[in-house]
N, C-alpha and C positions, 0 to 999 in steps of 0.2 A: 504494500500500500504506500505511494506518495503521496507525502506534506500539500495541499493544498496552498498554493504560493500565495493565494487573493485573500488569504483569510489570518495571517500570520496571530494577529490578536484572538482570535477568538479558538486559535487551536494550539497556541502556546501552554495551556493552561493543563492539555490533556495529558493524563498519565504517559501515554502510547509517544509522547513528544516531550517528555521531563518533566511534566507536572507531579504533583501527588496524588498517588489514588485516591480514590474516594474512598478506599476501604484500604486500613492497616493490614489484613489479612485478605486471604483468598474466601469470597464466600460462596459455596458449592451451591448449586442448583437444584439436588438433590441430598440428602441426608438418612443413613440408618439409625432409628433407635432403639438401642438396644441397652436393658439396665442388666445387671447381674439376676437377675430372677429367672432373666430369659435363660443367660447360659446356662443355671443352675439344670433349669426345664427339661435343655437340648440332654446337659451332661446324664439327665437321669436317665431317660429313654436311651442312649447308648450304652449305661453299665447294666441296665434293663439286658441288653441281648437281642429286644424285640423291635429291630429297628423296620421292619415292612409297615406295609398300610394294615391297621389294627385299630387296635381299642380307640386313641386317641387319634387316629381319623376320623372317626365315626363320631366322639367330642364334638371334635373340633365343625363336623361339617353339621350337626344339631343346634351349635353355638351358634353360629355362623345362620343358618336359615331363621332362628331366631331373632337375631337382631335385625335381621336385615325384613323383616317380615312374610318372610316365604315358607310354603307346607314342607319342600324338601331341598338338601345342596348335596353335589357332590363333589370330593375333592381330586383336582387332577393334577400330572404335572407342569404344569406352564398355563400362562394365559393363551399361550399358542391351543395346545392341547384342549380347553376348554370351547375353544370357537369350532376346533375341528369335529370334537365329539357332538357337538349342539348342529352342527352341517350334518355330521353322516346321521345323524340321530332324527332328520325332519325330510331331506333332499335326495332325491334320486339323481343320477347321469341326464345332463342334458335340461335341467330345472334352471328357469333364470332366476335372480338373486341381487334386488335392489341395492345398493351399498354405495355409502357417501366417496370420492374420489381423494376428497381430505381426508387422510388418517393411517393411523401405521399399517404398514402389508400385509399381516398378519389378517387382518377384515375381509380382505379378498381372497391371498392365495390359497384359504384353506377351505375357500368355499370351489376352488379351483379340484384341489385334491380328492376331493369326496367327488369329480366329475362335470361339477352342475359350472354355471358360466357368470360371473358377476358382472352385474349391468351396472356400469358408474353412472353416478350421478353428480349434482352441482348441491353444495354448501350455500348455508344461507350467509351474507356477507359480516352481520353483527354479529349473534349466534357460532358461528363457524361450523352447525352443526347440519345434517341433512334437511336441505329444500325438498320438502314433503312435495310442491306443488311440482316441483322437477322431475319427483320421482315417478309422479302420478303420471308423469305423459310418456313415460317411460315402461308403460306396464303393456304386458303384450299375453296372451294367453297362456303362453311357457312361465309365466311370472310365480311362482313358489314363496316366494320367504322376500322381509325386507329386513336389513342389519343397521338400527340408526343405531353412531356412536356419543353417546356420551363422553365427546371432546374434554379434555384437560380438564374433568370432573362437573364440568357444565350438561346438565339436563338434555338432551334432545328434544323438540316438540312432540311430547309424550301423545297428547290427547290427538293432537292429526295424525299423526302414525298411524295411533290403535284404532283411528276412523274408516282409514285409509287401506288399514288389512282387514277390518271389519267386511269393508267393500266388496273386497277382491279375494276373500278367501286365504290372506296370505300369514303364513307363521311370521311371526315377531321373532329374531335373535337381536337380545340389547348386547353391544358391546359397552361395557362397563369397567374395562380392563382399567382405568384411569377414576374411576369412579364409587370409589368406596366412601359411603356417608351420605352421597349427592339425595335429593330431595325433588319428589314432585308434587307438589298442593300438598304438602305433607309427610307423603307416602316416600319411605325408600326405596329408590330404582331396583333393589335387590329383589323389591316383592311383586314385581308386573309381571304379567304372563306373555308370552309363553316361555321365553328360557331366557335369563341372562348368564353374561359369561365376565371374569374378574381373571385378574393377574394379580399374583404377588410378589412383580420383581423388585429389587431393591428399589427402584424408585420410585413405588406405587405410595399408597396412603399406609400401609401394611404389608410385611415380608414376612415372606417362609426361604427365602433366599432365591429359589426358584418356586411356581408352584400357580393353582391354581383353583376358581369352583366353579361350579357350575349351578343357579339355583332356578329353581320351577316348582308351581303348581298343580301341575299337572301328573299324576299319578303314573300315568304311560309314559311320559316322556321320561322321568325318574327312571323308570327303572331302564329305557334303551339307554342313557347315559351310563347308568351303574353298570350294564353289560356291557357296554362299549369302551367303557375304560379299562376293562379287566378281561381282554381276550374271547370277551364274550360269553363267559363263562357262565349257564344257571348255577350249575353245582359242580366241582371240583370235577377237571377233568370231562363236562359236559359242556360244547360247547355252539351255539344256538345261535349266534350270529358271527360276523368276522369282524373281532374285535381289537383291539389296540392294548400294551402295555402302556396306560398314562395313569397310574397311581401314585400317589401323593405317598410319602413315608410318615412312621410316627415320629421322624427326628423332626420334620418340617411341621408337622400338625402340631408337635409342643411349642415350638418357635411360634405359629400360628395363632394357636390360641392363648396366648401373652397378647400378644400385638392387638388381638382383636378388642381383648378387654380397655386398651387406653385407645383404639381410636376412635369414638365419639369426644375425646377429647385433644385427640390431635386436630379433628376435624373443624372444632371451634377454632384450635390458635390461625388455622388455616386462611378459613373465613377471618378471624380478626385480622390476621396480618395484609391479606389480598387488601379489605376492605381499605387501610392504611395507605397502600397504594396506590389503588384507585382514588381516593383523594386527594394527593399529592398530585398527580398525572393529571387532573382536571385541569390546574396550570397550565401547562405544557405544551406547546402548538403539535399539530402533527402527530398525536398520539390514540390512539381507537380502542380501549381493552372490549375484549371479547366480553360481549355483552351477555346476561342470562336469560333464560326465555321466560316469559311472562308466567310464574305458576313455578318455577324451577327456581332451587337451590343448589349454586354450584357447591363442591366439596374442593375445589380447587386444587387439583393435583398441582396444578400451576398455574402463574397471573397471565396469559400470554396478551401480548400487544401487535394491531396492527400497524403500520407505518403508516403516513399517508405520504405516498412520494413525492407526488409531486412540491410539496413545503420543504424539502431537502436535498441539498447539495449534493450529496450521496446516496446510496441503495443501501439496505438490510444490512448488506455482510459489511462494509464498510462500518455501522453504524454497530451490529456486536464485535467488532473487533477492537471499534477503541471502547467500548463497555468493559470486556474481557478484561483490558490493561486497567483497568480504574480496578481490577477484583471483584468485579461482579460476574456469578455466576450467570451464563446466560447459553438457553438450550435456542435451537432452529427445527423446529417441526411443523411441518415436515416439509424438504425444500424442492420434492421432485412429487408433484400430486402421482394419485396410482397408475389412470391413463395413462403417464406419463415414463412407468416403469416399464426397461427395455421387454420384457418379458412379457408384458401385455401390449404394449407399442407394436409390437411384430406382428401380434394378430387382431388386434384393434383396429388400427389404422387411425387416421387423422379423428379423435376426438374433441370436438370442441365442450371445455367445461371452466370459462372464465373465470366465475368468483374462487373455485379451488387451484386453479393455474392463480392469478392473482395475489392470492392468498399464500401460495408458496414461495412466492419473493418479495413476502410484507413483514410476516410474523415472526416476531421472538416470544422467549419464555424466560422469565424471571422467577426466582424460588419465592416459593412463600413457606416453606415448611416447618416443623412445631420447633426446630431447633435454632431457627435465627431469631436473634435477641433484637429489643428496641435498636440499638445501636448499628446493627447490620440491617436496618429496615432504614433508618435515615442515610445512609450511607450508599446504599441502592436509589433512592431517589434522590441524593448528591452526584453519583454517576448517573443516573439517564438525565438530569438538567446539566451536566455538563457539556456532555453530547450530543442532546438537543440543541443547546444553543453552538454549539460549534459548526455544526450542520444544517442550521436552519438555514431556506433561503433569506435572503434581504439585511 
């Protein structure tokens, strides 16, 4: 990156050019938290012996359907794992499969894997979550199942969704991989029907280190999930469908359910700290946070911000690179929409989906998570007003 020659005052000031960071330390994007209770938890179930999926999976996944208000969960390994099993579990070869073009690969390619063919769609541009009405004109009789993501712990448009498969006959998979805690009119995304799907990788709201659930209402679908995580198995050695090894251990289900009991309480500092943010940022020219849907509670896995380009002298990358140097943590998701992935580009061909194309060379992501203090909250909004004005036009 070079110095901008026309601006010498207003970019002297930045880290990335000898200034002082905005922040003494490096502050991470994402954060593990882990007290010694946890360890204690993992250390017990390893001198235990019984470290496969057992007793405290089965815990852990009653815990779990419980708070999040659903009849059943099941635990799997990965957030991957959990979308694949909720696809083979509802979708046959050759089923189309509504799915936003904004969001990690995982949404589509494993609606790929089980056969069926994911129809990209366009993001709504506040929101950043699935344009329901895009979806709608999208719908062709091969049309099976729609996958709205609940974006960076923000809501999806819950009630046109569920209008929208009401219509058309079509299965609901939420992706929620991002979304533990989030809220709609109330209700946690955990408890909508027909299937949502979660992640626990370390940088979710909750870790099992790797790991995953899967929760439903739905009685039947329970149990093709339970078979389809475990080889398919009814009873040892009988095997009734073709099924997958994606079982969760009891070392990760002890980790798991530690984590679960404090996060309604990670989930507030979340909401408080974003909130923080977003106040600060109303200042700011040129800044757009990812707005929540009318009836929704985000859980805010993360604060993410639109740019608006044309107010700046520069693009995105430009703009977290001198953040980065100030010590602010800052994520880019996601910078290449799905369309856009070589792997579907091949056989897609020229898709037009603006607001998610758009959106891929607008948005950053800022931590909000339980473990930055007031200090590293002022200090993030001392680096993006630095950088703002360094970049602003005029």
């Amino acid at each position: 990156m070079q110095k901008a020659p026309t601006m010498p005052e207003r970019w002297r000031h930045l880290a990335a050019y000898g200034g002082t960071p905005s922040s003494p330390r490096p502050i991470p994007i994402a954060q593990v938290m882990l007290e010694e209770a946890d360890i204690d938890a993992v250390v017990q179930v390893l001198r235990s012996g019984q470290l496969r999926a057992g007793r405290i999976c089965q815990t852990f996944e009653e815990a779990f359907a419980a708070q999040v208000g659903a009849r059943y969960a099941v635990s799997v390994s990965s957030g991957t794992a959990a979308l694949h099993i909720a696809y083979a579990a509802t979708l046959e070869p050759g089923d189309e499969v509504l799915v936003p073009a904004f969001t990690f690969f995982a949404t589509a390619s494993m609606i790929s894997a089980v056969g069926a063919r994911p129809i990209f769609c366009d993001v709504h541009p506040e929101t950043f979550t699935l344009d329901v009405e895009d979806a709608r004109r999208r719908i062709t009789p091969r049309t099976r199942a729609i996958v709205p993501v609940h974006l960076f712990g923000n809501p999806a448009d819950v009630a046109a969704v569920q209008a929208l498969a009401e219509e058309h006959n079509l299965v609901v998979i939420w992706d929620a991989a991002q979304a533990h805690g989030a809220r709609y009119q109330g209700q946690d995304v955990g408890g909508l029907d027909h299937l949502v799907c979660y992640s626990f990788y370390p940088t979710k709201h909750m870790t099992t280190g790797e790991g995953g659930m899967i929760t439903t209402n739905d009685p039947h679908l329970y149990e093709r999930c339970r078979l389809l995580r475990d080889h398919g198995q009814h009873r040892r050695y009988e095997h009734v469908l073709l099924g997958y090894n994606y079982r969760l251990t009891d070392v990760m289900a002890a980790l798991g359910l530690r984590q679960l009991k404090r996060l309604p309480a990670w989930v507030r500092q979340r909401r408080q700290h974003a909130r923080y943010l977003i106040q600060a940022f109303r200042s700011l020219p040129g800044l757009h946070v990812q707005r929540e849907q009318p009836g929704g509670e985000s859980s805010f896995n993360l604060l993410t911000v639109a740019l608006d380009l044309s107010r700046f002298t520069h693009g995105r990358d430009t703009f977290v690179e001198l953040l980065r140097a100030e010590n602010i943590g800052v994520g880019v998701h996601y910078p290449r929409p799905l369309h856009w992935q070589p792997v579907y580009r091949k056989s897609y061909g020229h898709v037009r989906l603006p607001v998610a194309e758009a959106l891929s060379q607008r948005v950053f992501s800022l931590p909000v998570h339980p473990a930055l203090t007031q200090e590293d909250l002022a200090a993030i909004v001392r680096g993006v007003r630095k950088v703002v004005e360094a970049l602003i036009q005029g």
